[in-house]
N, C-alpha and C positions, 0 to 999 in steps of 0.2 A: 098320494093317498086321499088329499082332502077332496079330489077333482075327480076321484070314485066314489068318495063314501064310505071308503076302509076304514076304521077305527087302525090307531097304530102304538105302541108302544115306544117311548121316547127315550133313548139311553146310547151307550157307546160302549167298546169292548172294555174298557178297563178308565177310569179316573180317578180324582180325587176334587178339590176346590174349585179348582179351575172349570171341570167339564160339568160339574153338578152344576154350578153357575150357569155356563150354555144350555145345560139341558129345560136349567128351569124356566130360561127366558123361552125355549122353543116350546115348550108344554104351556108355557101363558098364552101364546101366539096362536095355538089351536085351535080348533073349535072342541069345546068343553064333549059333544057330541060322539066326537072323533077320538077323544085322546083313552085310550085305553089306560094307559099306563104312562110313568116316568120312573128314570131310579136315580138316589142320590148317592151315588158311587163315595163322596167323601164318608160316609158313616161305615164304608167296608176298609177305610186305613185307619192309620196309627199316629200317622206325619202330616200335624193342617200346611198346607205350603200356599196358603192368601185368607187374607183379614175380609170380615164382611162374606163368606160364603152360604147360600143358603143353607139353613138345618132342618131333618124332617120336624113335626113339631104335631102331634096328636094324629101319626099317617098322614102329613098332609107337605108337603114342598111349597114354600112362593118363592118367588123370584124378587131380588133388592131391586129396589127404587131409585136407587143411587146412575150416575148418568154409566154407561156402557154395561159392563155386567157386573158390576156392583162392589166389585173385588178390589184389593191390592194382594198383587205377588210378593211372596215372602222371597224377598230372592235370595237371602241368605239359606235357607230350607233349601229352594230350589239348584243351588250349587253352582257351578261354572260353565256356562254356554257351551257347548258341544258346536253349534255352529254360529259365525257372524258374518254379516254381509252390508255395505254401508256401500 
């Protein structure tokens, strides 16, 4: 999009802490020009499942500062692995 000049809207089907985190980091990464929109999927649940997630705050998203995307997983929220591989 950015190698056309499409403005884009930045989100995923469904989230919560975890993907609001990715989204905000990919909506910093844009060009301000470009970015039509983001959404902060965590403010549409009920269950936070990671500490440090970004919140909207006056309409407005950023992204944590903190090194990878800013989170810790609640792994207790998050429940018993469905799949492992080592």
């Amino acid at each position: 999009c950015v190698s056309l000049g499409i403005a884009m809207t930045i989100e995923d089907s469904w989230g919560g802490d975890i993907i609001t985190a990715a989204i905000s980091h990919l909506a910093h990464s844009t060009p301000t020009e470009l970015l039509f929109s983001s959404t902060d999927f965590n403010s549409y649940v009920t269950v936070s499942i990671a500490d440090g997630a970004p919140q909207r705050q006056d309409g407005k998203l950023a992204a944590s500062t903190a090194p990878g995307l800013g989170i810790t997983p609640k792994m207790d929220a998050l429940g018993d692995a469905v799949f492992v591989t080592e």
